[in-house]
N, C-alpha and C positions, 0 to 999 in steps of 0.2 A: 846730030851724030851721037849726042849721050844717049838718045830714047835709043839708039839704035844697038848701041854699045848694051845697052840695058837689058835688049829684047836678046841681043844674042846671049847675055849672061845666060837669061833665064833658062831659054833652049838647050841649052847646055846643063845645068842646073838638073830639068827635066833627064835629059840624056843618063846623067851620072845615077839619077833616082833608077832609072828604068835596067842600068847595066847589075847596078845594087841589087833591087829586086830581084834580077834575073840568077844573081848568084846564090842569093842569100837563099831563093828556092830552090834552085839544085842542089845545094848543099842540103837543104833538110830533106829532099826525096831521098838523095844518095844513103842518108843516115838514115831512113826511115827504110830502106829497102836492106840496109846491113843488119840493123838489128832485124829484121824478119828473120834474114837469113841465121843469124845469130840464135835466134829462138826456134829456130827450125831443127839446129842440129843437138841444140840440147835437149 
């Protein structure tokens, strides 16, 4: 039951990487597309 306990951390572990990553890059598109705009109208 620990290996299993163990496997689930991981799975999880992974999960939290993957929702991270998914945020952490929408944020720099979002910021990467304001400042265009940003620079566009200056």
């Amino acid at each position: 039951m620990k290996h299993f306990d163990w496997l689930k951390h991981e799975v999880t572990n992974k999960n939290e990487v993957k929702k991270y990553y998914l945020f952490s890059s929408s944020i720099s598109f979002s910021f990467r597309s304001y400042s265009a705009s940003s620079a566009s109208i200056f």
